[in-house]
C-alpha positions in Angstrom: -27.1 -8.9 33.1 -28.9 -6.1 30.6 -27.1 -3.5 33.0 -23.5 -5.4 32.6 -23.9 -5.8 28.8 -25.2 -2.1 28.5 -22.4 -0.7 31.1 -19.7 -3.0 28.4 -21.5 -1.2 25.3 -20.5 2.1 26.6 -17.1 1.8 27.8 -16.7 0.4 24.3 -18.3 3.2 22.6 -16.3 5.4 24.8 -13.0 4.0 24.2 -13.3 3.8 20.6 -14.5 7.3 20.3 -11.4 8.5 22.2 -9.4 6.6 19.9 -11.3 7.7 17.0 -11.0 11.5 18.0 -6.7 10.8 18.9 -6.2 9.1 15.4 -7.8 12.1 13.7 -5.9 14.7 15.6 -2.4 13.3 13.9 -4.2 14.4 10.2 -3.9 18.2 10.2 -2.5 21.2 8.6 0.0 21.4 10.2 1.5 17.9 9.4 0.0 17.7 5.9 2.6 21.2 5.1 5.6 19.3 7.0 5.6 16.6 4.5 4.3 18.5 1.8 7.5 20.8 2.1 10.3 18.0 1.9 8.6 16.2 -1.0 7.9 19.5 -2.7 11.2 20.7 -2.5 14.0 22.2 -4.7 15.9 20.2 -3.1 14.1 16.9 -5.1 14.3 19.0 -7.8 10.7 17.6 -9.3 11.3 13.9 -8.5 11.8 12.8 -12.0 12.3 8.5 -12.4 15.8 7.7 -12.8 17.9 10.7 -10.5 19.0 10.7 -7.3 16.0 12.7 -5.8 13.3 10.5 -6.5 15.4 7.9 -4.6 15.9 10.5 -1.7 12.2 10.7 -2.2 11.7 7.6 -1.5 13.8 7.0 1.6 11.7 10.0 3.5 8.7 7.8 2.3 10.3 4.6 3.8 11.2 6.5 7.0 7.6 7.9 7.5 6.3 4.4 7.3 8.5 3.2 9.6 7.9 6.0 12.2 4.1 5.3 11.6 4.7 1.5 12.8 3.7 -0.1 9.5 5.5 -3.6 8.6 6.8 -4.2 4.8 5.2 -6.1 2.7 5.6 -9.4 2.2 8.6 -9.7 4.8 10.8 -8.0 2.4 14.0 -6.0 3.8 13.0 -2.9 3.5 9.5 -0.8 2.5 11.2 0.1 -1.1 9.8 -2.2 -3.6 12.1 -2.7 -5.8 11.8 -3.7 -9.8 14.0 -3.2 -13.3 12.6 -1.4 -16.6 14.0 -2.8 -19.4 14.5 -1.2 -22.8 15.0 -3.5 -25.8 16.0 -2.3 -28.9 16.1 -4.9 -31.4 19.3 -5.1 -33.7 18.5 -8.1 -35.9 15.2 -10.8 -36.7 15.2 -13.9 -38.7 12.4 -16.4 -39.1 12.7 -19.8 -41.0 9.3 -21.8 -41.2 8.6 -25.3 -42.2 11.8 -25.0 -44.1 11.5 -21.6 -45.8 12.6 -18.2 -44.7 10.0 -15.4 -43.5 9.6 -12.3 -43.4 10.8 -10.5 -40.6 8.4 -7.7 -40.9 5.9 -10.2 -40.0 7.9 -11.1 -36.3 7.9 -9.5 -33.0 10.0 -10.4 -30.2 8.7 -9.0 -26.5 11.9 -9.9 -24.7 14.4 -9.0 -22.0 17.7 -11.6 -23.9 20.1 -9.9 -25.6 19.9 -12.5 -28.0 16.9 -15.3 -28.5 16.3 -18.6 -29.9 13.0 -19.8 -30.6 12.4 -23.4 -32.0 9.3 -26.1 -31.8 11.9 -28.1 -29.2 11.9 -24.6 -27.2 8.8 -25.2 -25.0 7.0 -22.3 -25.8 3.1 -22.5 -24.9 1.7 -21.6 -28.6 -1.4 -19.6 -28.6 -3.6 -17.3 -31.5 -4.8 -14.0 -31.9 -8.1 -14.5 -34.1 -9.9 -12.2 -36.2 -12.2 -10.1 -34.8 -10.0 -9.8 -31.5 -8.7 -7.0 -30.1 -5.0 -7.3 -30.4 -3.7 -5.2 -28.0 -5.6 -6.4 -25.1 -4.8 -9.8 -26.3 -1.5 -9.5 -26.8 -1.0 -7.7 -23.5 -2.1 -10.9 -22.1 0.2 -13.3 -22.9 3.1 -10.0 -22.5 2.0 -10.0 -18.7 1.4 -13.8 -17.7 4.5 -14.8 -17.1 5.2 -17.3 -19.8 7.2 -18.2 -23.0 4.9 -18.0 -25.5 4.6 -18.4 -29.4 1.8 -16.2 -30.8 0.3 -16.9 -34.1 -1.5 -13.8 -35.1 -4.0 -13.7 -37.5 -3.1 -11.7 -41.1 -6.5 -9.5 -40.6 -4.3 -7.3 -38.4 -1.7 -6.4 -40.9 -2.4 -3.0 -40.8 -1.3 -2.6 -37.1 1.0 -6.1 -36.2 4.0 -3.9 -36.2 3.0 -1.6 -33.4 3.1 -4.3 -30.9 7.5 -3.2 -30.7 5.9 -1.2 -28.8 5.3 -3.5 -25.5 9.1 -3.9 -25.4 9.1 -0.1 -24.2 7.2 -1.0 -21.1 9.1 -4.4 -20.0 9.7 -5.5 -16.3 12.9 -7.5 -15.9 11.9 -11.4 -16.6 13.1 -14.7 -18.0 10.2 -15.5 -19.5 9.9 -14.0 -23.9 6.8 -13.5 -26.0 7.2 -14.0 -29.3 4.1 -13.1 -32.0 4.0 -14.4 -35.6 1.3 -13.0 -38.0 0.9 -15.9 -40.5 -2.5 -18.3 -41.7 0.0 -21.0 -41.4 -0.1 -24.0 -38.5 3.9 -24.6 -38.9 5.7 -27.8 -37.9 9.4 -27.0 -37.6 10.6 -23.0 -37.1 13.7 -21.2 -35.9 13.3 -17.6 -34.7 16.1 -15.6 -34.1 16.4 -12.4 -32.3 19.2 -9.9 -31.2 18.3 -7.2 -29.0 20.8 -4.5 -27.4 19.2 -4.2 -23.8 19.4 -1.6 -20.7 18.4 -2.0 -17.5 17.0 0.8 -15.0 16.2 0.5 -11.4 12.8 2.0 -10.0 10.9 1.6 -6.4 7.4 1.6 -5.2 7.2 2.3 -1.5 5.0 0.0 0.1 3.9 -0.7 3.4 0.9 -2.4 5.1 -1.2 -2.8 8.4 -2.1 -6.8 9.0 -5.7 -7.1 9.5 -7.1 -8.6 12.5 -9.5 -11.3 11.3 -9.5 -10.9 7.0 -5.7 -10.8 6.7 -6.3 -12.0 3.3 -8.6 -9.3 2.2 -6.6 -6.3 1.6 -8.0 -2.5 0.9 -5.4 -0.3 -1.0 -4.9 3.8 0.1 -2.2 4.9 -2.7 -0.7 7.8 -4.8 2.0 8.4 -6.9 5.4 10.4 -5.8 7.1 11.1 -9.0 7.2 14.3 -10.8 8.4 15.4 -14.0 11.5 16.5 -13.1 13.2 20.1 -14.7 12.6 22.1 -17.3 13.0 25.2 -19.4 12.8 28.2 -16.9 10.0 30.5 -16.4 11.0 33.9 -14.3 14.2 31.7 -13.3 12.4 28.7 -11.9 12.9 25.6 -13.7 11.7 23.1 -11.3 8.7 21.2 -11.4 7.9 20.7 -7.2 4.5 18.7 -8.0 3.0 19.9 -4.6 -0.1 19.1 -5.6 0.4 16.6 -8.6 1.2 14.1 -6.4 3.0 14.9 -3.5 -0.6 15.8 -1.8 -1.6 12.0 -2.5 1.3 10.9 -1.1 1.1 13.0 1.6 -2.4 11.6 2.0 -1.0 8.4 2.3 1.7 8.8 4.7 -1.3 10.2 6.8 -3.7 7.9 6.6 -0.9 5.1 7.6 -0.3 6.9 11.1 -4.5 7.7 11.3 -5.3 3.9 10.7 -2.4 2.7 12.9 -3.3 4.6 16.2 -6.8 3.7 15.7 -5.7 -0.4 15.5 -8.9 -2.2 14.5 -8.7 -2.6 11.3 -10.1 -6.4 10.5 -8.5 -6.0 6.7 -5.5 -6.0 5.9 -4.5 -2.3 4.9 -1.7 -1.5 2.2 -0.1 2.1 1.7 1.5 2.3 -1.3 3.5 5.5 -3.0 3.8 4.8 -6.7 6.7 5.9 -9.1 6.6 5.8 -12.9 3.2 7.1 -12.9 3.8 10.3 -14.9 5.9 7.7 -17.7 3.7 5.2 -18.0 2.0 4.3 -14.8 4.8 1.6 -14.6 4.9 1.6 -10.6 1.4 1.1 -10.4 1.6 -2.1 -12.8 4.5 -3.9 -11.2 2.6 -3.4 -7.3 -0.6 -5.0 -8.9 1.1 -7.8 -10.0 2.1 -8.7 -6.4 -1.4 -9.4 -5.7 -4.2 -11.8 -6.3 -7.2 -8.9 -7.7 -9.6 -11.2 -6.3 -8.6 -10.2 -2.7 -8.1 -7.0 -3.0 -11.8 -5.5 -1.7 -10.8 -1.9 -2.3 -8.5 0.6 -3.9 -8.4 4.7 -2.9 -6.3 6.2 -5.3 -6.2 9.9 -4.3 -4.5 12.8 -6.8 -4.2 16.2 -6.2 -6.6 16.9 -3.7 -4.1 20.1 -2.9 -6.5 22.7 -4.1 -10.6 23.2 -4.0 -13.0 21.3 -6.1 -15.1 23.2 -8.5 -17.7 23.0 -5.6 -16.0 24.7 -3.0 -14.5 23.2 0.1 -15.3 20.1 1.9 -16.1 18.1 -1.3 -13.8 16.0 -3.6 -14.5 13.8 -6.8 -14.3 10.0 -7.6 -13.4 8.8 -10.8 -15.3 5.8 -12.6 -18.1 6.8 -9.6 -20.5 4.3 -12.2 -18.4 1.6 -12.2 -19.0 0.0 -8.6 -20.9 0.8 -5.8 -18.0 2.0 -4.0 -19.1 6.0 -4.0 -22.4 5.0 -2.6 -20.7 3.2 0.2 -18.6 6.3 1.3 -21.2 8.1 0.7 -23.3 6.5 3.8 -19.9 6.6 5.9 -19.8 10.5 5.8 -23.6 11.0 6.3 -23.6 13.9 8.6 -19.9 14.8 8.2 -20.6 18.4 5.6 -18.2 16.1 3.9 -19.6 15.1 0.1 -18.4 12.8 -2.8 -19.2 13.8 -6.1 -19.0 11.5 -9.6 -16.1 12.8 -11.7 -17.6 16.0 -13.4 -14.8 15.9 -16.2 -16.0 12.4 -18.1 -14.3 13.8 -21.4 -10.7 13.7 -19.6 -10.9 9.8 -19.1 -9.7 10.0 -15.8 -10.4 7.3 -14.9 -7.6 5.6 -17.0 -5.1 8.4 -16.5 -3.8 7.4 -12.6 -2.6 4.3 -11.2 -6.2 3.1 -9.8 -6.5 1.9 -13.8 -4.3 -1.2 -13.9 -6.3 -3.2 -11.1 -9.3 -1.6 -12.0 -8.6 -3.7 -15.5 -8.8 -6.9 -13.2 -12.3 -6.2 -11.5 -11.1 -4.3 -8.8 -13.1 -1.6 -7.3 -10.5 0.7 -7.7 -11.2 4.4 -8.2 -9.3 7.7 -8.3 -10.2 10.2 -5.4 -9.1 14.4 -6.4 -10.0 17.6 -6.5 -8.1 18.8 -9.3 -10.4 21.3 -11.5 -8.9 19.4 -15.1 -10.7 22.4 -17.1 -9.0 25.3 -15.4 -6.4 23.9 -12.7 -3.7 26.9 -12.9 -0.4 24.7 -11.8 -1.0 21.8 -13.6 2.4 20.4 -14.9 4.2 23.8 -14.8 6.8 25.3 -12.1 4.0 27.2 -10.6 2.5 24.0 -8.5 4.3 25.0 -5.1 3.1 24.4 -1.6 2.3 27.6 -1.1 -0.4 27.3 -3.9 -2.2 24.0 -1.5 -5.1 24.9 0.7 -3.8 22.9 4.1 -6.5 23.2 6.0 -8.9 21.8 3.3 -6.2 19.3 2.8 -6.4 17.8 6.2 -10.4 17.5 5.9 -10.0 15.7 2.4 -7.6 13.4 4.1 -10.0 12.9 7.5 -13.1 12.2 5.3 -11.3 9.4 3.1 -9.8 8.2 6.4 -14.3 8.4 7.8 -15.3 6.9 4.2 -13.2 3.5 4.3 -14.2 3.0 7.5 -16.9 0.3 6.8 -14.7 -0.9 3.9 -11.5 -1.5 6.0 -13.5 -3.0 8.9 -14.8 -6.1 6.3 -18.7 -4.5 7.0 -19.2 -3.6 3.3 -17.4 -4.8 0.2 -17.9 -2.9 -2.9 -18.8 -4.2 -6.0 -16.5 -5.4 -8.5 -15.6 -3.6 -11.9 -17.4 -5.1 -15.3 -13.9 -5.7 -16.8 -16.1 -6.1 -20.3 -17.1 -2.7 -20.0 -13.9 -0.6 -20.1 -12.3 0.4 -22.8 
C-alpha cells in the first residue's frame, strides 16, 4: 500500500512539474515584445480614454483573453466591461427650508438628472456629517453607496463645503442622487431644486476570469491599467505617447499570466485578469471593477506597473508598494525562496505610491491589494514623455518579472495562504 501511495505521489509530482515547466514556457521574451508592440503602437497613438484607439486597445485585450480560454465575468456578452462617466455641470440651485429660502452657496447636488427635486415626501435616507469628521471620506460614502441621500453637514466645515462640486467630476452613470446641506438646523418641510446640463462618456475595463476549482467564491485579482495619455506637443517630430512601459508592460503582464495560469489548470480560487482604463484620469476604471465585488472575498490583488525596465537593484528583483500594510510580501517572499528572484518594500515611500495605481481603491476596503513595479520614480528616463518605446523595455528581464509573480501567487491562488487584510483606519 506505502509503495502504491508513494508510486501515486510521484506520478503526481511529475505531471505537475511538466505542467508547471509548459505553462511557464508560454511567458517569454519573445511573447512579452509581440504584445508589447501592438499595444505600444503608433498606431493607438498613446491610448488616451475617449478615442478610437483605446477602444481598438481594448478589443486586442478581449481577443487575447479569449485565445487564452478565459470566460467573462459574470456571464456578460463580452470581456469589455462596460460603464458611463458623467459630467454634471450645474446651471441653477434653489433651497427653501421650513418655509424660508436658503442659501444656495450652502447646497450641493452629486447627481446624474438634468434637473432634481428634492422634498421631505422624496424618500431620501437623511444622514450627518459631524464635527470633527473627515468630510471627504464621509461624504465619499454616501456618493458611492448607491442611495438617495439627504446630507446635513455640519457648519464647522464652512471653509471647505463647496469643494465637494467636485465629486460630480468623477460620477458613474446612476439613478440614485446625493444631495449635502450644511446647516445646524433639523428641518421639517424643504424643497431643493437643482438643474444640471449633463454629458455622458462611454469607457471599458477588460475583464476576464479563471473559475476556481473548490473556492469559487474567493477570488485573487492580477491587473494593470492599458490607457495612456494620448498626444502631445512634439519632441524631434514624435508626438506620441506609446506608454510601453507605463502600462502596457502590466497589461502585457496580465495577458500572460492569463495563458500561464490557464495551461497549468489547478487553480482552487477563482482568478480575475483585469486591464484597467481611466487610470491615468482618475483611476476611474479601477473604481467602477471594485464595485462589482464583495472586498470581503477578494483574498488578493497584484497590481503590476511598469516592470518594463530594471529596478534600482539590478535584474531579477522588483518592488511592492504598501509592503507594511499586510503580510502579503512575506508570503511571496517564501514562494520564490530559491528562485534568485527577490521582492523588495517600495524604496520610494515619499512618492505615495501606494495611492497612485489602481491597487488603491480596494485597498481602501481592506483588501490586500498592492502595486508590483520596477519603475526607478527618482530617475526613470521615459516616464510620461514620447521617449517610453518598446525598444526602451528589457524583454528578457520582463519575462522573469512576469514568471516570478506567476511562482509568488502560487500559494495564494491555490487557497494555502491568505494574506492579511489592510487596517482601513490606517491609510490616509
Amino acid at each position: 500500500m506505502k509503495r502504491i501511495i508513494s508510486m501515486g505521489l510521484l506520478l503526481s509530482i511529475t505531471f505537475f512539474s511538466f505542467a508547471q515547466k509548459n505553462a511557464a514556457s508560454l511567458i517569454n521574451a519573445r511573447e512579452a515584445e509581440r504584445i508589447e508592440k501592438v499595444l505600444a503602437s503608433d498606431d493607438m497613438k498613446g491610448r488616451k480614454i475617449y478615442t478610437p484607439e483605446i477602444d481598438k486597445a481594448a478589443d486586442f485585450i478581449a481577443a487575447e483573453f479569449k485565445a487564452a480560454g478565459l470566460q467573462t465575468f459574470n456571464k456578460m456578452a463580452s470581456f469589455r466591461q462596460e460603464f458611463s462617466m458623467i459630467g454634471a455641470k450645474m446651471t441653477s440651485t434653489s433651497c427653501t427650508i421650513d418655509g424660508q429660502a436658503f442659501d444656495t452657496k450652502n447646497v450641493v447636488a452629486i447627481t446624474c438628472k438634468p434637473e432634481l427635486v428634492v422634498t421631505e415626501k422624496s424618500g431620501y435616507e437623511t444622514a450627518t456629517i459631524g464635527a470633527g469628521k473627515n468630510i471627504f471620506r464621509e461624504a465619499q460614502k454616501f456618493v458611492q453607496a448607491g442611495k438617495n441621500y439627504l446630507v446635513f453637514v455640519d457648519t464647522s466645515f464652512a471653509k471647505n463645503f463647496t469643494r465637494l462640486s467636485a465629486f460630480r467630476r468623477g460620477l458613474f452613470k446612476s439613478d440614485n442622487s446625493v444631495v449635502f446641506v450644511m446647516t445646524t438646523a433639523d428641518p421639517k418641510t424643504f424643497t431643493i431644486e437643482a438643474k444640471h446640463d449633463i454629458t455622458e462618456q462611454k469607457l471599458a475595463n477588460v475583464v476576464g476570469i479563471l473559475p476556481g476549482k473548490s473556492k469559487k467564491e474567493e477570488y485573487v485579482i492580477f491587473s494593470g491599467h492599458y490607457d495612456h495619455i494620448g498626444t502631445g506637443k512634439a519632441v524631434n517630430g514624435d508626438s506620441i505617447f506609446n506608454g510601453a512601459n507605463d502600462d502596457a508592460a502590466g497589461t502585457t503582464a496580465v495577458i500572460m499570466l492569463a495563458k500561464y495560469f490557464k495551461a497549468l489548470g489547478n487553480n482552487e480560487r477563482t482568478i480575475v485578469f483585469a486591464a484597467f482604463t481611466a487610470e491615468e484620469s482618475g483611476g476611474f476604471g479601477a473604481q467602477y471593477f471594485s464595485r462589482q465585488f464583495d472586498p470581503a472575498k477578494v483574498m488578493a490583488m497584484f497590481n503590476i506597473e511598469m516592470i518594463g525596465t530594471e529596478s534600482k537593484w539590478g535584474k531579477n528583483s522588483a518592488y511592492i508598494t504598501g509592503y507594511d500594510k499586510t503580510d502579503m510580501g512575506k508570503i511571496l517572499e517564501k514562494n520564490l525562496t530559491g528562485t534568485g528572484f527577490t521582492f523588495y518594500p517600495d524604496p520610494y515611500p515619499d512618492q505615495q505610491l501606494f495611492y497612485r495605481s489602481d491597487n488603491a481603491t480596494l485597498a481602501r476596503l481592506g483588501v490586500p491589494a498592492h502595486t508590483i513595479s520596477t519603475s526607478k520614480m527618482d530617475s526613470e528616463p521615459n516616464y510620461h514623455k514620447v521617449s517610453d518605446h518598446v525598444e526602451t523595455l528589457d524583454m528578457e528581464n520582463m519575462a522573469m518579472i512576469i514568471k516570478s509573480i506567476a511562482l509568488s501567487a502560487r500559494s495564494i491562488v491555490a487557497g494555502k495562504d491568505t494574506p492579511s487584510r489592510v487596517n482601513t483606519e490606517e491609510l490616509r
